[in-house]
C-alpha positions in Angstrom: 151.1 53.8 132.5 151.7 54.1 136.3 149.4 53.6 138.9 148.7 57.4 139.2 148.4 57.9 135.6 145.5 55.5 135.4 144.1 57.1 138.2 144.2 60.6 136.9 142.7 58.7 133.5 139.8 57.1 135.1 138.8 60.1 137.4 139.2 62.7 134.0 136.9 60.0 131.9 134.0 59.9 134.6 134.1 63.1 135.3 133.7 63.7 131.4 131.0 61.4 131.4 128.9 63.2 133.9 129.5 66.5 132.6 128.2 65.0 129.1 125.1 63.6 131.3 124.4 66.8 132.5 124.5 68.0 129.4 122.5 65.8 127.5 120.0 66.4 130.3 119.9 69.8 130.0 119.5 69.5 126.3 116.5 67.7 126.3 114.6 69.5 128.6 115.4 72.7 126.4 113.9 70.8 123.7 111.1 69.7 125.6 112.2 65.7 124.6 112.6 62.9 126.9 116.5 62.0 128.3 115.6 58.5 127.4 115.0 59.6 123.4 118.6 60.2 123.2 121.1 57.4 123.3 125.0 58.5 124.4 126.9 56.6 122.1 130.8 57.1 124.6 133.4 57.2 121.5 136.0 54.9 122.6 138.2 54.5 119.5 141.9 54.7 120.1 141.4 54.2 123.8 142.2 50.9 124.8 140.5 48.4 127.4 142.2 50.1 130.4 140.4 53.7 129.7 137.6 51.7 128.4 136.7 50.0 131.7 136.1 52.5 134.3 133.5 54.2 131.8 132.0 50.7 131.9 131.5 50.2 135.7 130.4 53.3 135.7 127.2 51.9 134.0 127.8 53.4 130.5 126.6 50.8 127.8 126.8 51.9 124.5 130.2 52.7 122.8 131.1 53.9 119.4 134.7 52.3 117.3 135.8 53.4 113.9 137.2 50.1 112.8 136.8 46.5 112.6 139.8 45.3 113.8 140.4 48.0 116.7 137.1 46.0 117.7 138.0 42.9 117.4 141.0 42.9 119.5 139.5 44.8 122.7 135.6 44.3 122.9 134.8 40.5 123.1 136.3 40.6 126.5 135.3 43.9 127.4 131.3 42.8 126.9 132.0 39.5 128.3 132.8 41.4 131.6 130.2 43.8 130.8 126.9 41.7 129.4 124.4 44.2 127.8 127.4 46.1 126.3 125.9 47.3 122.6 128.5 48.1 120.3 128.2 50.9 117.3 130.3 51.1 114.0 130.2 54.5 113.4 133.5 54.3 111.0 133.9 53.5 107.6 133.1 49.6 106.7 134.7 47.6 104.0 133.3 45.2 102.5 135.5 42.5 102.8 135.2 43.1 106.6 131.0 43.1 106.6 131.3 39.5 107.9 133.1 40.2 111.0 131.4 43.4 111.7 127.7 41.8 111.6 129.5 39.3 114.2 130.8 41.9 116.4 128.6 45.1 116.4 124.6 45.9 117.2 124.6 49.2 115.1 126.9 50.1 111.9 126.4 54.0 111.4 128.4 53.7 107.7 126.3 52.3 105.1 126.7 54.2 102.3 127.4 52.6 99.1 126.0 49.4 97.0 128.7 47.2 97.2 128.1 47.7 101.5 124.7 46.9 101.3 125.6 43.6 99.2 128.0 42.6 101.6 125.7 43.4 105.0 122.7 41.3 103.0 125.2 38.1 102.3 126.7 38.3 105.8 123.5 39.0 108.0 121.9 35.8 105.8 124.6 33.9 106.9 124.4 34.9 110.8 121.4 36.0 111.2 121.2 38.5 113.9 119.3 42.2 114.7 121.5 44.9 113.7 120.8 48.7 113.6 121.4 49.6 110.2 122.8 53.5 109.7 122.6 54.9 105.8 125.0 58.0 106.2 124.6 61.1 104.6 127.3 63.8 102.9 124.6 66.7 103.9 127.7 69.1 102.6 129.0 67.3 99.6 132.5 66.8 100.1 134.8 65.0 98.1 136.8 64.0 100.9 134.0 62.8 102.8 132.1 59.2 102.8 128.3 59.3 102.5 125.3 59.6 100.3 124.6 63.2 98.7 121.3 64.1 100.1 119.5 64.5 96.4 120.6 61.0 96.3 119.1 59.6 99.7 115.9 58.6 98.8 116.5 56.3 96.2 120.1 54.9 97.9 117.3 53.9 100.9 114.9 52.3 98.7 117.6 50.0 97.3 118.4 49.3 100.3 115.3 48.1 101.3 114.3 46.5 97.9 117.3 45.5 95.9 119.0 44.4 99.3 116.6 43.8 102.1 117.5 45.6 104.7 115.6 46.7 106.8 117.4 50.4 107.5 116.7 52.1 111.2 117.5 56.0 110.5 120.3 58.2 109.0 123.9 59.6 110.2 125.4 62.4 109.1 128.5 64.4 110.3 128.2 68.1 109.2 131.5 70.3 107.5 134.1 71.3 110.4 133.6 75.2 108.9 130.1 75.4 108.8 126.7 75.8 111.0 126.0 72.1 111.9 122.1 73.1 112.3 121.2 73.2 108.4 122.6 69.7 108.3 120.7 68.1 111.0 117.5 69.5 109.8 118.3 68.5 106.2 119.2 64.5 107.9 115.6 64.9 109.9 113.9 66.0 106.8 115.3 63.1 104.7 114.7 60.8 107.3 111.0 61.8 108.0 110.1 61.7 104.4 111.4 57.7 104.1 109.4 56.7 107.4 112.9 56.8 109.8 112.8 57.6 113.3 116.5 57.3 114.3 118.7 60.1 113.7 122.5 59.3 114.4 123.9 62.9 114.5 125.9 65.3 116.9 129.6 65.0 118.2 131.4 66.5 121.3 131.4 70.1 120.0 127.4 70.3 118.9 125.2 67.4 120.4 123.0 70.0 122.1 122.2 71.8 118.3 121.7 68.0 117.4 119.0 67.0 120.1 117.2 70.0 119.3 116.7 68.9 115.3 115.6 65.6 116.9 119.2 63.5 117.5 118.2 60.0 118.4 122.2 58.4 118.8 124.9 61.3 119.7 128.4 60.1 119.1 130.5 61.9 122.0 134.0 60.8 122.4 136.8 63.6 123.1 134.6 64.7 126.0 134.1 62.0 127.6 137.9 60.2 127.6 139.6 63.4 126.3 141.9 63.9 123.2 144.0 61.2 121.3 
């Protein structure tokens, strides 16, 4: 990347990044909500430590990364640079890589299945630390799609609780590309309400505004902020 490429990078990321500031804002006061309720979670998968770092002296904190090892090669430096730096999995987690995803991350977004919460209970007993724990919902039920069906929610959270001991923070969900996302973050706030969760990880570039208004806690906003991959 030349010079002038970076340049026109960094200036098209910060510019994102206020516009999604504004936004947010704007949001919230339509919803009559505090900015502070709602944490920007700045997307950065794909984008590597040069996109990453003007978005970062910029003040932003909080980013989101799909996998593990994408992780593992670009943050510990990155949040060495940048202490305070929380880092969110908001991507599918295998279970062989729970161990180094309790190391690395503050949130995982993805917990979804049994054989998950086995591995996150071996590994956070072996490393003790305080992760944000994320049980993700399928709201619309499709096969191609991770998550718990909703009519299964409330007894995937109480294992989680009691079979496995975790201690869960609130629910994701990421609604069908063809349909209304507002039936989906009510459905997520209703669930959550009813089990005693207060954090709502839901809303993406296209509909974080619908989100905040259902009560979004955690927006997960990348393509607006750094622009396509």
């Amino acid at each position: 990347m030349t010079p002038s490429d970076a340049s026109q990078v960094t200036s098209a990321s910060l510019s994102g990044l206020a516009a999604v500031e504004h936004d947010i804002a704007r949001a919230c006061r339509e919803a009559r909500r505090e900015r502070a309720a709602v944490t920007l979670i700045a997307v950065s998968k794909t984008f590597d430590a040069d996109a990453i770092t003007p978005v970062l002296r910029s003040g932003q904190r909080v980013f989101g990364e799909n996998r593990v090892q994408e992780a593992k090669a670009k943050w510990p430096a990155l949040i060495a640079d940048y202490p305070g730096t929380e880092l969110h999995l908001i991507g599918p987690l295998q279970s062989n890589k729970a161990k180094e995803a309790v190391a690395l991350f503050d949130a995982i977004h993805s917990v979804d299945r049994p054989s998950i919460c086995e591995a996150l209970s071996k590994a956070l007993a072996q490393q003790p630390r305080r992760l944000e724990l994320f049980v993700q919902l399928n709201t619309g039920e499709e096969p191609q799609k991770a998550g718990v069906a909703p009519a299964e929610a409330d007894g995937f959270i109480a294992a989680c609780r009691e079979t496995y001991g975790l201690t869960i923070s609130g629910l994701m969900c990421i609604p069908p590309v063809d349909e209304a996302p507002a039936p989906h973050f009510a459905l997520t706030a209703k669930i959550a309400a009813r089990n005693g969760l207060h954090k709502l990880s839901m809303g993406m570039s296209a509909d974080f505004a619908i989100a905040i208004q259902f009560g979004a806690t955690h927006v997960r906003i990348g393509s607006a902020i750094f622009g396509h991959r």
